[in-house]
C-alpha positions in Angstrom: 144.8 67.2 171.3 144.8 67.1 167.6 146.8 64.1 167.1 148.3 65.9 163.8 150.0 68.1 166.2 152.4 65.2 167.2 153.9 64.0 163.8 157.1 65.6 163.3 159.0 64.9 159.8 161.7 63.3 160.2 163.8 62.1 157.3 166.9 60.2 156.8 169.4 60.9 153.9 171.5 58.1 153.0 172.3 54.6 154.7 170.9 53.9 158.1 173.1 52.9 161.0 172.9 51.9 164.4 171.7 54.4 166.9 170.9 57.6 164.2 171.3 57.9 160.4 174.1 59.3 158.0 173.6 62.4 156.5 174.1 62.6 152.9 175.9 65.3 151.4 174.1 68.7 150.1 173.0 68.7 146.4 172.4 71.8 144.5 169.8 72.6 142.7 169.3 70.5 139.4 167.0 72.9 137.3 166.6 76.4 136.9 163.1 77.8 138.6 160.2 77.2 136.0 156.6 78.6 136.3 153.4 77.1 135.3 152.5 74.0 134.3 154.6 71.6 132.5 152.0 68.9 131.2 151.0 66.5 128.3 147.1 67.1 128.8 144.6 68.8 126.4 142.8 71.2 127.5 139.0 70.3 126.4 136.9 73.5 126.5 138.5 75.4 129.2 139.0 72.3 131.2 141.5 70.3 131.9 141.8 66.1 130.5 142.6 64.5 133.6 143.2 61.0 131.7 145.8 62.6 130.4 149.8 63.5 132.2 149.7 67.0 134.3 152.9 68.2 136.3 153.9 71.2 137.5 157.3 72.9 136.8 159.2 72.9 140.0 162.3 73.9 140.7 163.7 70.5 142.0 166.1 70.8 145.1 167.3 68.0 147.4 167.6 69.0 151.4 171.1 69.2 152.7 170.3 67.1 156.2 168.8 64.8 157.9 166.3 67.3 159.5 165.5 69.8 156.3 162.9 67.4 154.3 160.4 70.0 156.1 161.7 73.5 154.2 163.0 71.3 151.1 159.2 70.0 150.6 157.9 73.4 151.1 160.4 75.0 149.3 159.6 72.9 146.0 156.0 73.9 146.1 156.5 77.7 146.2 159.1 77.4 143.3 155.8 76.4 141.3 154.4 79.2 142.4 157.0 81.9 141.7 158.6 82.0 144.9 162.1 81.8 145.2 163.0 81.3 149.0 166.2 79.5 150.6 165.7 76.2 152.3 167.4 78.1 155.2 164.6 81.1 154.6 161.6 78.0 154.8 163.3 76.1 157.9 163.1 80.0 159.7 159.4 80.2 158.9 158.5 76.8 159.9 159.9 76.8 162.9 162.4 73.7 161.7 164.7 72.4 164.1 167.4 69.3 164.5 163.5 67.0 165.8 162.6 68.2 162.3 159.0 70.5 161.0 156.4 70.3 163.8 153.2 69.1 161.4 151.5 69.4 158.0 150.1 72.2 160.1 152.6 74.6 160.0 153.5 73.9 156.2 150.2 75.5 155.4 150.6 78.3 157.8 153.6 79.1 155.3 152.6 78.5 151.6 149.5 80.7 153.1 151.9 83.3 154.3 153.8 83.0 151.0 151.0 82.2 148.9 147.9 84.4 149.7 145.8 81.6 151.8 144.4 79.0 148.9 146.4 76.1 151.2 144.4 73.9 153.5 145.8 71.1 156.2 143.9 67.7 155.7 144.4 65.1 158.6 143.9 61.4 157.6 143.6 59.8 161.0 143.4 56.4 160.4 146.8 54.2 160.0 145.0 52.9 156.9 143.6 55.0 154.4 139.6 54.4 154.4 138.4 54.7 150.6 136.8 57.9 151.4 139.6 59.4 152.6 142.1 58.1 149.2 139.1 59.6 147.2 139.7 63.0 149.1 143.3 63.0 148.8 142.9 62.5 144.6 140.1 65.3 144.8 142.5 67.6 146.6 145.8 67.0 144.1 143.4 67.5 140.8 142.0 70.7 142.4 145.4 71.8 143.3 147.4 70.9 140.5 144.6 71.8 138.2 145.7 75.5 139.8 148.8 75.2 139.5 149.6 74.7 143.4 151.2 71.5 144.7 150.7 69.3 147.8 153.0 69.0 150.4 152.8 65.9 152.4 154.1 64.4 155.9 154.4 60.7 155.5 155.8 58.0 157.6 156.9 54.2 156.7 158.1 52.7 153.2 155.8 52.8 150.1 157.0 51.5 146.8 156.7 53.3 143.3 155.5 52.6 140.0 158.8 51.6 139.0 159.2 48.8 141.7 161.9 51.2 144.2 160.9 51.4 147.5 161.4 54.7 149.3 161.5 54.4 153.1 161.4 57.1 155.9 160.4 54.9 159.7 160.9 58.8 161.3 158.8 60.4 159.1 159.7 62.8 155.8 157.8 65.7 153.7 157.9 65.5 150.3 155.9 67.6 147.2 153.3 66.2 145.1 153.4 68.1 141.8 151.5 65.9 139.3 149.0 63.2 138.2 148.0 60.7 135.4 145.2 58.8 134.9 142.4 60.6 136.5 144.5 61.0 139.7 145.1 56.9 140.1 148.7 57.9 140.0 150.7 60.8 141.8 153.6 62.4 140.8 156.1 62.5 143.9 159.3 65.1 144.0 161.2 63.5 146.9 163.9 65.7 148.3 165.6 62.9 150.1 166.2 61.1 147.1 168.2 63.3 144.5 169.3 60.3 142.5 165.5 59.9 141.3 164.5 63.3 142.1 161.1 63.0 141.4 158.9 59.2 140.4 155.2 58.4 140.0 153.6 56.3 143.0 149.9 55.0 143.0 147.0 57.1 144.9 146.1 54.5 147.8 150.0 54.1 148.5 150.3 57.9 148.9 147.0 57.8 150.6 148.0 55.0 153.1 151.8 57.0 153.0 149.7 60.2 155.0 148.2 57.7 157.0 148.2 59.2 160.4 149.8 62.4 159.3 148.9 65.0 157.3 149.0 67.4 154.0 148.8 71.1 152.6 146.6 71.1 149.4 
């Protein structure tokens, strides 16, 4: 069996304690919906300069429990797109429950139902990120930011940001990758368990080796 069909996202809001997690309170949204792209780039003959800062205009919403990261992930990524959905309305479609969203499979079945099919499921199989596989995942974000379409991603484990914060999820987590700098050698992460932050920049390999035995929608 497809071993992406196993990793369930899992994500913890707030303090962890013995035998389960506390659930953090619900946060609103923090910005009104915006469309297109949001970005510090030049455009150099019809193409974009991806030296330069690109992010996407999201409409930034933290999830309300333990178990939403799934629909909240999601969620984010159609709001770049002109889709304004409930978390509740995403959690239906995925098939979310209390164990959390099944796999990085069914978030593409749903930006594809929502989206008109441009989303595709890429498995990186190894608990390390090979080279090959880091260079795929920065092809894939360019491609699909470049078009104004962000990445949703299952992860697993702790990686640490630009900024030096770590950001840890043992049980697994989604979250939305809606930007880049530098060519791609940085990724611009919108974290719905983390509202304080709400969205931070994290190097390619660490998001690479973050997939690591999971999965994304590009």
């Amino acid at each position: 069996m497809n071993p992406i069909l196993q990793k369930s996202g899992l994500s913890v809001v707030g303090l962890l304690v013995a035998g389960g997690c506390a659930v953090g309170p619900a946060v609103a949204a923090q910005a009104a919906p915006v469309q297109g792209i949001a970005t510090s780039s030049s455009d150099r003959g019809g193409q974009p300069d991806r030296s330069a800062e690109r992010i996407l205009g999201i409409d930034y919403q933290a999830q309300p429990n333990f178990y939403y990261c799934g629909p909240a992930a999601t969620r984010i990524a159609l709001s770049a797109q002109g889709k304004a959905l409930s978390q509740d309305e995403v959690a239906k479609l995925l098939g979310t429950t209390e164990a959390g969203t099944p796999s990085a499979l069914d978030t593409t079945r749903v930006l594809n139902e929502l989206t008109g099919g441009r989303y595709r499921t890429t498995e990186i199989r190894d608990a390390v990120a090979r080279p090959d596989q880091v260079d795929k995942l920065r092809h894939d974000v360019l491609a699909a930011v470049d078009a104004g379409r962000p990445v949703v991603a299952n992860i697993k484990g702790t990686a640490v940001d630009t900024d030096g914060n770590p950001h840890s999820y043992e049980g697994g987590h989604y979250l939305t990758l809606v930007g880049y700098r530098d060519g791609g050698d940085t990724i611009r992460v919108a974290d719905p368990a983390d509202p304080a932050l709400g969205e931070y920049w994290m190097s390619l390999p660490k998001v690479a080796n973050w997939i690591a035995e999971r999965g994304y929608s590009s």
